[in-house]
C-alpha positions in Angstrom: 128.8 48.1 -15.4 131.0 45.3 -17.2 130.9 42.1 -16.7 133.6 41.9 -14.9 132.7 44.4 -12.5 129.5 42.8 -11.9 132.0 40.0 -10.5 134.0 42.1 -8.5 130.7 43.4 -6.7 129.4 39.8 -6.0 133.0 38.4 -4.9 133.4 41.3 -3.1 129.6 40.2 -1.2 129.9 36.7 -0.4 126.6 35.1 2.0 126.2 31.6 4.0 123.6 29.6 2.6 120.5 31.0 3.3 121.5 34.4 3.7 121.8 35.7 0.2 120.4 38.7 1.0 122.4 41.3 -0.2 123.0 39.1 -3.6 119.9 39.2 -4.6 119.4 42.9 -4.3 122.9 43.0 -6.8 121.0 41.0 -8.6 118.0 42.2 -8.8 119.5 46.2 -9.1 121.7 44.8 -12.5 118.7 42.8 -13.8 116.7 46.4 -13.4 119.1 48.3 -15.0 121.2 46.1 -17.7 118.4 44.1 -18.4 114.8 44.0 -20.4 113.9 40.7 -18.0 110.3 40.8 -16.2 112.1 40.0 -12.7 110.2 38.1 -10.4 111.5 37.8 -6.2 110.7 35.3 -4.5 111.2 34.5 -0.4 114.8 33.0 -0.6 115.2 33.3 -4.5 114.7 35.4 -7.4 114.8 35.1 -11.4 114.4 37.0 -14.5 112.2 36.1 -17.4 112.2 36.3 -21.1 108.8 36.7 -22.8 108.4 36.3 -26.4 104.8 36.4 -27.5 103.8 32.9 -29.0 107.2 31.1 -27.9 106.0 27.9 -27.8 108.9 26.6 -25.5 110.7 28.1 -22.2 113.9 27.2 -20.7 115.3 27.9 -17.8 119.0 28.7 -16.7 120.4 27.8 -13.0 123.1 29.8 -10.7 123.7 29.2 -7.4 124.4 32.3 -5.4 125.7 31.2 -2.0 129.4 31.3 -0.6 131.1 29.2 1.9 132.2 29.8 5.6 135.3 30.7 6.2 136.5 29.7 9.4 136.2 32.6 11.1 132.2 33.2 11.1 132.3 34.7 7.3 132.2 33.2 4.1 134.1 33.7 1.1 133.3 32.3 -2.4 135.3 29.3 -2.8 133.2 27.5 -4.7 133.1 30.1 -7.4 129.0 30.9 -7.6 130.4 34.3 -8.1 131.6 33.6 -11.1 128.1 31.6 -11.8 126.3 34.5 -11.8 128.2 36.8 -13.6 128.3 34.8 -16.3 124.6 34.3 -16.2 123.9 37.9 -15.8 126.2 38.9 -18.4 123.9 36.5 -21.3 120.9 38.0 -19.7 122.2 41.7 -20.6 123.3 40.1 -24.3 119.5 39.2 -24.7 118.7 42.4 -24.2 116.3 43.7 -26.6 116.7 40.6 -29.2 114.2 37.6 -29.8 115.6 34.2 -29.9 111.8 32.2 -30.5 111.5 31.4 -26.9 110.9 32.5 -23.2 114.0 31.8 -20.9 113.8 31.7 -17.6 116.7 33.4 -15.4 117.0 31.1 -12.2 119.3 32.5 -9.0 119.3 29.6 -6.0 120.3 30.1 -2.6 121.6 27.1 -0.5 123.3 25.2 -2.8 126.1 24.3 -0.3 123.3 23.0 1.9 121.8 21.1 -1.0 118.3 23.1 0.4 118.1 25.4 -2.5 116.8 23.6 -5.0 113.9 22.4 -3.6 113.4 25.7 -2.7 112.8 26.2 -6.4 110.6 23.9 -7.2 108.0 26.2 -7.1 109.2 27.7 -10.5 107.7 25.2 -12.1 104.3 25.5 -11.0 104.6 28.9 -11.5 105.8 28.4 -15.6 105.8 25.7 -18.0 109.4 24.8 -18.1 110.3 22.8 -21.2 113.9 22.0 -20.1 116.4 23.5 -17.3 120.6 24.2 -17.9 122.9 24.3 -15.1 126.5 24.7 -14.9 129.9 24.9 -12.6 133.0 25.7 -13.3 135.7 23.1 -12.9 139.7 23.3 -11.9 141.6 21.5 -13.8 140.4 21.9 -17.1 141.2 24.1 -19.8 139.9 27.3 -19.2 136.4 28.0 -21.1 136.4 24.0 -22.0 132.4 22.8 -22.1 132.4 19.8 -20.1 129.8 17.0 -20.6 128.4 13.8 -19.0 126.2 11.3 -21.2 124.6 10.0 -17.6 125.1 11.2 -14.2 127.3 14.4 -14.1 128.0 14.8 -10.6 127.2 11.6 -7.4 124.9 12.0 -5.0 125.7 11.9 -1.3 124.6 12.4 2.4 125.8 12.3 5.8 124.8 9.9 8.2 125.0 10.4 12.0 124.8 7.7 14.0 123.8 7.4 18.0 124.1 5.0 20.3 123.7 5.1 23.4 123.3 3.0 27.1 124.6 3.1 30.3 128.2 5.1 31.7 129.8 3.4 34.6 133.3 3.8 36.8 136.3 3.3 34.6 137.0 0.7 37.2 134.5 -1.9 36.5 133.7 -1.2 32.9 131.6 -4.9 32.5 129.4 -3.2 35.0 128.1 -0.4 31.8 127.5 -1.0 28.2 129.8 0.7 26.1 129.5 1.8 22.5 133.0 1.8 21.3 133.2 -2.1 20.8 130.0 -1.6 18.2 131.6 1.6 16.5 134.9 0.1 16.1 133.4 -3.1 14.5 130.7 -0.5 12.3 134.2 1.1 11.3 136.7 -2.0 10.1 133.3 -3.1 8.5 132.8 -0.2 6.3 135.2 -0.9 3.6 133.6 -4.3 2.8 129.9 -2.7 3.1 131.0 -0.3 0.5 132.7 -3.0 -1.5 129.7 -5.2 -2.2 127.5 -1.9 -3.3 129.8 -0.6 -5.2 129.7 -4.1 -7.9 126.7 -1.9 -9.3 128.6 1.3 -9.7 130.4 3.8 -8.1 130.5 4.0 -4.0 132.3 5.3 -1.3 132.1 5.8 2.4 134.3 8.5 4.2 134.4 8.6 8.0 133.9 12.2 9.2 134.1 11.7 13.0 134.2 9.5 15.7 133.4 10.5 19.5 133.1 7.8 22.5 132.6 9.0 25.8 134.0 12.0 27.8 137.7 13.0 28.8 136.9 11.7 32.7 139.3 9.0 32.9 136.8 8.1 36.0 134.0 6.7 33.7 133.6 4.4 31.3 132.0 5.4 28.2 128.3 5.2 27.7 127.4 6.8 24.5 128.9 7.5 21.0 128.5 9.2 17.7 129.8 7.9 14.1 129.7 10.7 11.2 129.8 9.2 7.7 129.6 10.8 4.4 128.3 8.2 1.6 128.2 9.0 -2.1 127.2 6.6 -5.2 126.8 7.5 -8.5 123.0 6.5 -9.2 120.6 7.4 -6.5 119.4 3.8 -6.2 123.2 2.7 -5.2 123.2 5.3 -2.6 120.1 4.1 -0.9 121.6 0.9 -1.3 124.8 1.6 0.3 122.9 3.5 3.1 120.4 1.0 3.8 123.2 -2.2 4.5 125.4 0.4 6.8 121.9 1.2 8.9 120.8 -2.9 9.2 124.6 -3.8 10.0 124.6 -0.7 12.8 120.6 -1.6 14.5 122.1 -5.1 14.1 124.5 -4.7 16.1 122.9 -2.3 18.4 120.2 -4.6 19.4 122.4 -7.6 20.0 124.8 -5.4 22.5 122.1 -3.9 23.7 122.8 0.0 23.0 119.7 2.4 22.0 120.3 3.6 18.2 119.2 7.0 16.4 119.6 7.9 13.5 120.0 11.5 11.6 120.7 13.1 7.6 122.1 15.8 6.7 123.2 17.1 3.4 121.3 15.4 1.2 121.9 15.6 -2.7 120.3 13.4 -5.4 122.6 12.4 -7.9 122.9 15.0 -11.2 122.0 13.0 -14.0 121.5 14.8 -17.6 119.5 14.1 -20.1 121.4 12.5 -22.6 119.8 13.9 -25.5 120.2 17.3 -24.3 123.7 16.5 -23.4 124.4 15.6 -27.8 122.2 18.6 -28.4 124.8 20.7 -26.5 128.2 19.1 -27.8 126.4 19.8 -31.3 125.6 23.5 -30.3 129.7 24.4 -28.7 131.2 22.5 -32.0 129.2 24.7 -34.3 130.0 27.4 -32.3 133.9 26.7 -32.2 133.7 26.0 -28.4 135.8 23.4 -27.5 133.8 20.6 -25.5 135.0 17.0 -24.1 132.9 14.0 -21.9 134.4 13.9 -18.6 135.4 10.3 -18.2 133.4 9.7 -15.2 130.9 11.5 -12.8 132.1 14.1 -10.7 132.3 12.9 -7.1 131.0 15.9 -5.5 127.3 16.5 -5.3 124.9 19.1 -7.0 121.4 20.0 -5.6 120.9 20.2 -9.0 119.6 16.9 -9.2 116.2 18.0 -7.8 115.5 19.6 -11.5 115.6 16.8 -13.0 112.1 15.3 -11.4 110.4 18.3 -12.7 111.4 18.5 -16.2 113.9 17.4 -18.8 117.5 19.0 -17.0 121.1 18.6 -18.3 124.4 20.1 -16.4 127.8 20.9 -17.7 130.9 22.2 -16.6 132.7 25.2 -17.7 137.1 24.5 -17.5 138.7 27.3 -15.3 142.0 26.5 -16.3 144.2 23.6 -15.8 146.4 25.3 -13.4 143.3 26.5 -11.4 143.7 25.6 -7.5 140.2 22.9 -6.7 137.3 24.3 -5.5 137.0 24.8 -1.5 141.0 25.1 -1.3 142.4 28.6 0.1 143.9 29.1 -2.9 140.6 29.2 -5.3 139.3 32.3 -6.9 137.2 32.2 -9.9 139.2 33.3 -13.1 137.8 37.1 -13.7 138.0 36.7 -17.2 136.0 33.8 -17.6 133.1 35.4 -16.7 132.5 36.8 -20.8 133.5 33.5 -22.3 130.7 31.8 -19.5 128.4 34.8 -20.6 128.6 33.9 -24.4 128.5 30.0 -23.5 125.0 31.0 -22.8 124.3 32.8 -25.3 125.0 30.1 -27.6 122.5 27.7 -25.6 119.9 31.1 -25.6 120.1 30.9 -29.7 120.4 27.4 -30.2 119.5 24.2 -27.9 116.6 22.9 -29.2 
């Protein structure tokens, strides 16, 4: 099977987060058959492992296997992890049968849409003594086959917030007789911007309002609970607590003093993606020998990576791969990853395989 028809097998299979089912039996049947890896399944995830005898250092390698809905109660990989594990399969195949004077670890997530995958993982490294883990995406926008670095955080971190409130409904007619959410919410809301503006003096933040619902369409009652949706991101992990500690005070704040019952609820969780900055000079040293062309993004990436959760484990560094500057962005209609990228990623690998020390 060649690499690219390894793709065309895992395009042609996308799974919700979760559900990677059938994935990881493609997986596991190429890593069987293409490959000399032990391979080791686990509940939700799987990997592959290199043994040499008296390696005194083991690495691991991260794709993410799961696809995005699409709308219509399937799922279709518009995020490209297709593409991730091709090209992560296709260096495990170019190991075959070689010794490069170290074990390497094959990891294949589930969930990463969720941001519940990684954690999943953890467990890989109680289960092998990982030196240092490697993870990549591939990134619209930028020459294709480009490696892209980051000397701190790679990628923000982010959540969603839901916020409750709730009290008492009453007839539309004499609305003073209830207590009403929607004053609170709409204050919570023109108050946002200003919240966000005194975090972000420390770094990058931002606050996007998802939703807003107040009430019932019954023009004969006054509305008597409500729901605000937020997404925050920063790019340290300490600026996102930050951000969503102020926004939680200023909302019980102003819950208490209108008298409304408050919950609160997260979802979507991500730490920020922060490399290791030696690791990330060790790997601009390792493309430029190898004639790979490689650049520092000029600032994090503002979406978010489960990624992250590597990085409290062991030494971790992520990178981007360029999927061409024309490329539509990632979870647009238009995306499919580049077929033909799939060998350059697979040799990428390689070069980190032989050479990152």
């Amino acid at each position: 099977m060649t690499a690219e028809q390894l793709w065309d097998r895992l395009h042609s299979s996308p799974e919700l987060s979760g559900r990677e089912s059938a994935t990881k039996d493609i997986i596991q049947d190429f890593i069987e058959k293409e490959t000399d890896l032990v391979l080791c399944r686990r509940d939700s995830w799987l990997y592959g492992l290199h043994r040499e005898e008296g390696a005194a250092q083991t690495i691991a390698l991260r794709a993410d296997m799961d696809a995005l809905p699409d709308g219509r109660c399937g799922a279709w990989h518009g995020c490209g992890h297709d593409g991730h594990m091709a090209m992560l399969l296709d260096a495990a195949r170019l190991l075959r049968g070689r010794r490069v004077g170290r074990n390497v670890i094959f990891l294949f997530q589930p969930a990463e849409e969720t941001g519940q995958g990684a954690r999943q993982c953890l467990s890989l490294f109680d289960e092998q003594h990982v030196d240092r883990i490697y993870g990549c995406h591939n990134i619209p926008g930028y020459a294709e086959g480009t490696v892209l670095l980051a000397k701190d955080t790679f990628a923000d971190a982010s959540e969603g917030l839901i916020l409750d409130f709730q009290r008492r409904e009453c007839h539309a007619a004499c609305p003073e007789e209830g207590i009403s959410p929607a004053p609170l919410i709409a204050q919570l809301i023109l108050q946002l911007p200003e919240i966000t503006a005194k975090v972000g003096e420390k770094g990058f933040a931002q606050t996007t309002l998802i939703s807003v619902h107040v009430g019932e369409e019954n023009f004969g009652i006054s509305a008597g609970q409500g729901r605000l949706c937020l997404t925050i991101r920063a790019e340290k992990d300490q600026i996102l607590q930050e951000l969503e500690s102020l926004i939680v005070s200023r909302a019980k704040a102003g819950a208490r003093s209108a008298g409304l019952m408050m919950s609160l609820e997260r979802r979507d969780i991500f730490p920020a993606t922060v490399c290791d900055r030696q690791l990330s000079r060790q790997l601009e040293q390792v493309m430029t020998r190898a004639g790979i062309p490689c650049r520092y993004l000029p600032a994090p990436m503002r979406w978010s990576e489960d990624f992250g959760h590597y990085g409290s484990r062991t030494r971790a560094v992520f990178f981007g791969i360029g999927s061409g500057e024309d490329q539509p962005g990632l979870h647009t209609p238009d995306y499919v990853f580049p077929r033909e990228l799939v060998k350059t990623g697979g040799r990428i690998w390689m070069q980190i395989i032989e050479h990152a020390l």
